[in-house]
N, C-alpha and C positions, 0 to 999 in steps of 0.2 A: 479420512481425507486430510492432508497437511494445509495446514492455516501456511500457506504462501503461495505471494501475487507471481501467475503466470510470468505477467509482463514487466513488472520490477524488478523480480525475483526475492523480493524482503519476506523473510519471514520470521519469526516471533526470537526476538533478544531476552536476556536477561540480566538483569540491573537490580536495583537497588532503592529503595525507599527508606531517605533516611529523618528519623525524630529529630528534630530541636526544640528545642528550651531556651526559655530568657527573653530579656527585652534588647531589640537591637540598638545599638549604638548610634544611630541616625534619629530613634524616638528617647535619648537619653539615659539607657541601660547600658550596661557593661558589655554587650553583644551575645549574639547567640550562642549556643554549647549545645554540641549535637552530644545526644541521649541514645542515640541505636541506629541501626541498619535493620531491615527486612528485607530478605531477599523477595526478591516479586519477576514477573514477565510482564512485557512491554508486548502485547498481542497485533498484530496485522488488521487494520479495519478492511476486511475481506466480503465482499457484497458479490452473491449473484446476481447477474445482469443478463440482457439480451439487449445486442448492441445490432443499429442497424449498420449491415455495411452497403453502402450505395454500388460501388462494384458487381456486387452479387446480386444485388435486386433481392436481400433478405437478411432475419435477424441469425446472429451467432451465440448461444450463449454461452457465457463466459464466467467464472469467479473472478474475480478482479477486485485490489486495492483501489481507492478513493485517487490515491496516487498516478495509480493504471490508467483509470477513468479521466483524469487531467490530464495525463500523456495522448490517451484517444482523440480528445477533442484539439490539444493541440496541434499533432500529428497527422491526425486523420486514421479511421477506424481501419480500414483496411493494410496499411502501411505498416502500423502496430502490430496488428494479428497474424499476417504474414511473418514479423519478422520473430514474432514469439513462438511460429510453429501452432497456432489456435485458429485456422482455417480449415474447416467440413476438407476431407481426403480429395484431391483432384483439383484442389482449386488455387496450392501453394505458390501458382508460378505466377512472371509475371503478364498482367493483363493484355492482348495483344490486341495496338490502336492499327 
């Protein structure tokens, strides 16, 4: 299964971790001097959940970023999961008041 958030859509970059050396120039050395690169991944904090939706009168579960999880509570769970396509088959449309 791919490390990527549903609902962000983020998923794992690759970057760089790089060595320095020296004393910086603010504590009175001659400044730092980068010594290397290693390439590395930057991974998705990717957490299964089971998220209540009020709507439905039950939980969803879900992989979702921490990120996801702050988008639900500000947005509202059902609003989000609708609009990512992560709503149980039959229940995608909208609620009729």
């Amino acid at each position: 299964m791919a490390r990527r958030c549903p609902i962000t859509g983020r998923g794992t970059t690759s970057g760089q971790q790089i060595a320095r050396r020296g004393l910086p120039k603010k504590k009175g050395g001659i400044g730092l001097k980068t010594t290397g690169h290693t390439r590395r991944k930057f991974k998705v904090n990717v957490q299964q959940k089971r998220i209540w939706v009020q709507e439905l009168g039950r939980f969803v579960r879900v992989r979702v970023s921490t990120r996801g999880l702050k988008l639900i509570d500000k947005r509202g769970a059902y609003v989000v999961l609708r609009e990512a396509g992560l709503l149980p088959k039959g229940v995608n449309k909208e609620p009729k008041n």
